[in-house]
C-alpha positions, 0 to 999 in steps of 0.5 A: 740638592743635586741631580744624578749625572745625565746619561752620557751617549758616546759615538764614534766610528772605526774600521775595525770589527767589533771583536777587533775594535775592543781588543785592537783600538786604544777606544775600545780597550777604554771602554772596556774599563769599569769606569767607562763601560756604563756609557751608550755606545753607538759605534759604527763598525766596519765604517766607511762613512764620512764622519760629519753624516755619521755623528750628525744621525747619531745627534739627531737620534740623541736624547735630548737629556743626555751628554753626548761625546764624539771622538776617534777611535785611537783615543785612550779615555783615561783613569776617570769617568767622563760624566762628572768631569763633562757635568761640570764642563758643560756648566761653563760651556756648550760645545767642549773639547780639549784642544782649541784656538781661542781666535777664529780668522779667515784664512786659518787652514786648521785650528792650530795654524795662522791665517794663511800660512802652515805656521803654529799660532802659538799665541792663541792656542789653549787646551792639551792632549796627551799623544802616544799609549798609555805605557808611553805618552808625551803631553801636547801643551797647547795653551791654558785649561779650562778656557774659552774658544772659538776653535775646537779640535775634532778629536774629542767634541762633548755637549749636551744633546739638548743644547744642540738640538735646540739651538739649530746645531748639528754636523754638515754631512758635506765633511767626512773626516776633514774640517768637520770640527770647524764647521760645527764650531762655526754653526755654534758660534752663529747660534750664539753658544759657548765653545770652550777646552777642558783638561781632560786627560786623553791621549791620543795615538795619531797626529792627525792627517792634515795634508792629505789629499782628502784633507785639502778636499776638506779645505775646499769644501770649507772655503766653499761654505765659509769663506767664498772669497779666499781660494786655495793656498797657491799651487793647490789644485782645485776639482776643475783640475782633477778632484780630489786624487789630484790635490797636492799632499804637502804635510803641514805641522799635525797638531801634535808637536814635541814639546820643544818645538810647539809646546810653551816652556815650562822652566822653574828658575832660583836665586843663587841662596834660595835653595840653601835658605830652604835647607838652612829654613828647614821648609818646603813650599806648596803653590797653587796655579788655576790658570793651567789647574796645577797644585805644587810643592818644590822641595829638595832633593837629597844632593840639594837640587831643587825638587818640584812635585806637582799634580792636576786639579781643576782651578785649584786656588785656596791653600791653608795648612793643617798639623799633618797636611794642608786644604786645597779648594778646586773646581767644585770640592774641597780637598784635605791631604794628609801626610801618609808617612810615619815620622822619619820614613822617607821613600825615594827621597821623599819625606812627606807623602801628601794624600786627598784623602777627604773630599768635599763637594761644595759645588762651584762656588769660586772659593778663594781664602781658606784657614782652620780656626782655632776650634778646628773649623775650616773657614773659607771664603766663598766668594761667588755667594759673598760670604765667609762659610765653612763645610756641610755634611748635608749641604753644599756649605753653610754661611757664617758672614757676611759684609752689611753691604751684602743685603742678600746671599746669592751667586752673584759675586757682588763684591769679589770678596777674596781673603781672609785673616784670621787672629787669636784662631777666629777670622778677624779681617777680609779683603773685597775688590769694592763695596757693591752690592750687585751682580758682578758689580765689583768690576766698575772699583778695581782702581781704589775701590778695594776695603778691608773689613773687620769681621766682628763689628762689619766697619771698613778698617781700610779703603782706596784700596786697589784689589786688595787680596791675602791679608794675614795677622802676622807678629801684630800686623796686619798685612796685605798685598795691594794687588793693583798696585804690585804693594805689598805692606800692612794696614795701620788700624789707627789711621786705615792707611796702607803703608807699603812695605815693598814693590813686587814686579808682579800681581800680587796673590798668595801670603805665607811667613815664616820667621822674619820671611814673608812668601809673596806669590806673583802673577803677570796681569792678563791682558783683559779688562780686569787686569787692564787700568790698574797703578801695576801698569803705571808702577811697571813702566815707571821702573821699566820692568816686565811683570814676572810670575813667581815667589818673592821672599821678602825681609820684613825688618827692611823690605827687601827681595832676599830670594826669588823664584821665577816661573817661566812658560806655560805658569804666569798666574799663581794663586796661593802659597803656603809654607811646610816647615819641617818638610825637606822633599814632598811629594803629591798623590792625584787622580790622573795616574793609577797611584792612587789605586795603589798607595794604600795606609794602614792605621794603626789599630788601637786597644 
């Protein structure tokens, strides 16, 4: 069953006057909006009190059930409604905001600088935020999310009451306006909670203040309490020099830089007949990212250039086609787009206009592969139960299989069971990372541990694998991307050998055909102890390449990369790929923007 969403507390301050905060602040006009205006509000009007004393009352007075949210008051809160999108955040983490650092290290002056320096720290940025109005904003990309943290910007701060309460959290009253964010990140990292960012579509109207006078007395006060032994950058005066108003106002970067200059690029690249072969194939293609939450299609435009359409869904993975449109599994649902468009209406250029049209909730339960049997049923692979299952109209999913090995349901992903294949429309074959049967136990065999099982009679048709993923029936074979080692081959049922068929510089995830072709989605491996120790980093050095994010068209008669398409910048993990035949330019409807409000069908009436 699931429980109805906690109360959500929203606290802010403003200088402003009621009447004027609600008509004068980008906070006040959300709030304003029916999807906002059921939360509690304290807000401090008139304010002149320091931030840190301010939210730390209003925390203690909380109830201990409910969410509560902290933010500025020139913060534009978005289209959706905060509770569910904090519910589901605050089940992966205890403190969230939306932008962060992933490292804490002395000397770090802000969490977007290097220790000691005005510099970006690029490389361990995460979360964005948009930054403007609602007519005329620009996205501020600072890194992936969802993601972990251990820095949070203070514009934007959410937990549960509770979980503060409890573990001795709160705000120092010492910090005003400055540095009262990483103090409290601080706290909560010695209480031993979990900071993390998540993509909550806000945007802000400032930069921030950092180099004011009151905000190098912030720094003083943080050094003071944190880190005792580091002074002030040189030539900073300190309060035996004058206080506050005498503190040099040297700006550094605000953590709002344009996108070409602090931002990762976002850059999509071609083979030089790729973009013909889409004409000439008649096809476009969906992909999906859940590193950044991103769901693609890339198609053509009218005069032939390449046209690239996408929109946001939390972890969006699993994609498997239907005869009007597609599934996509996200976060904690499943989605079913339709195509909205009669045949042969185009709008703008566009010949397909996909729509979510169905949703449904299935709770977080890590779904990997998906494919509509020949019945009509969609069959998915729910990889933190263990198991094959499909949808529910009562119920979160309904398991069909699971692999003998497996001696109970539970949310453990046992085995990091991930594809599915299916023949003659049943599934017949699925992948596994190992054959273990404890929590999380699949980590210990992601060098050779991997097996491919067949559904029917529950025996290994293949094994030594190394993270197997995406195996797929195709003209009578079956294939299969041997991830670990970048192969990409069949299996041959006879023997249980794998018999690569190609090298890809890349993880490789994601399976789709068409004709002679395969699309073979690649990712560059993270650099943690999943992605670390496989045949990849061996096959890579070996041939002295880099690891590339992207889609390789593979010929199937010789095994050669006819085509490519290379992603660059903010996009360096894909998951699944599928091909639209018949579709020259798709285009995507979401949930972010207001479109949705407004696209409206008609079906046509029968008798």
């Amino acid at each position: 069953m699931s429980a109805a969403l906690a109360p959500l507390q929203l606290v802010s301050a403003t200088r402003s006057s009621p009447q004027a905060f609600v008509t004068g602040t980008l906070l006040g006009r959300s709030l304003a909006l029916p999807q906002h205006r059921h939360y509690g509000q304290r807000i401090s009007f008139h304010n002149h009190q320091g931030l840190g004393a301010l939210y730390q009352a209003a925390l203690a007075e909380a109830r201990p059930e409910s969410l509560v949210v902290f933010c500025h008051d020139d913060v534009w809160l978005g289209d959706q409604p905060l509770d569910a999108l904090l519910e589901t955040a605050l089940q992966n983490f205890d403190l969230v905001g939306v932008a962060g650092n992933s490292r804490l290290t002395p000397g770090q002056m802000g969490w977007w600088l290097q220790p000691h320096s005005d510099a970006w720290d690029t490389p361990h940025l995460v979360g964005r935020i948009r930054h403007g109005a609602p007519q005329a904003s620009e996205l501020s990309t600072y890194g992936p999310s969802p993601a972990a943290a251990r820095l949070l910007d203070g514009v934007f701060l959410a937990a549960r009451a509770g979980m503060l309460q409890a573990a001795g959290v709160g705000f120092d009253p010492a910090f005003e306006f400055h540095f009262y964010d990483l103090d409290l990140c601080r706290t909560a990292l010695a209480a031993g909670l979990r900071l993390g960012v998540w993509p909550i579509e806000l945007i802000h109207a400032s930069g921030g203040q950092a180099g004011s006078p009151g905000w190098w007395h912030g720094l003083e006060r943080y050094r003071r309490k944190w880190e005792p032994g580091l002074p002030l950058p040189t030539g900073r005066a300190g309060p035996s020099s004058g206080g506050a108003d005498s503190l040099p106002a040297r700006q550094p970067p605000s953590p709002a830089p344009p996108m070409s200059s602090a931002a990762p690029a976002f850059e999509i690249t071609t083979s030089r007949q790729l973009l013909a072969w889409l004409a000439e194939q008649q096809l476009s293609i969906a992909l999906t990212t859940y590193q950044i939450g991103k769901l693609f299609t890339l198609g053509l435009k009218p005069n032939g250039e390449l046209s690239v359409f996408e929109r946001s869904f939390n972890r969006c993975m699993g994609l498997c086609g239907t005869s009007n449109g597609f599934y996509l599994s996200s976060l904690y649902q499943i989605w079913r787009f339709e195509n909205v468009f009669s045949p042969g209406e185009s709008q703008n250029g566009y010949d397909r206009l996909y729509v979510p049209q169905v949703g449904y909730t299935t709770g977080d339960c890590d779904i990997h592969d998906m494919a509509v049997a020949g019945d009509g049923q969609l069959v998915f692979v729910n990889t933190l139960f263990s198991c094959l299952a499909t949808l529910s109209t009562t119920h979160s999913f309904r398991p069909l299989w699971h692999p003998p090995f497996i001696s109970r349901l539970a949310a453990e992903d046992r085995c990091h069971l991930n594809g599915l294949a299916l023949k003659g429309g049943r599934p017949a074959y699925v992948s596994a990372v190992s054959r273990s049967d404890a929590t999380d136990g699949w980590r210990e065999h992601r060098r050779d541990g991997g097996v491919v099982l067949d559904v029917a009679s529950g025996e290994v048709v293949a094994a030594g694998l190394s993270m197997p993923h995406s195996p797929r029936w195709y003209q009578d074979r079956l294939w299969l991307c041997n991830s670990g080692s970048g192969e990409f081959g069949w299996v041959d049922l006879a023997s249980g050998r794998f018999q690569p068929l190609t090298f890809c510089a890349g993880y490789l995830r994601g399976v789709a055909f068409h004709g002679d072709y395969a699309l073979l989605g690649t990712s560059k491996p993270r650099h943690n102890k999943t992605f670390s120790g496989l045949p990849l980093d061996e096959a890579l050095a070996s041939r002295q390449a880099e690891p590339r994010c992207g889609i390789q068209v593979v010929d199937l008669r010789s095994g050669d990369a006819v085509h490519w398409i290379r992603f660059e910048g903010l996009v360096e993990e894909l998951y699944d790929v599928i091909t639209l035949p018949g579709v020259r330019n798709p285009m995507l409807l979401g949930f972010v923007s207001d479109e949705i409000r407004r696209v409206i069908s008609l079906e046509e009436a029968t008798g």
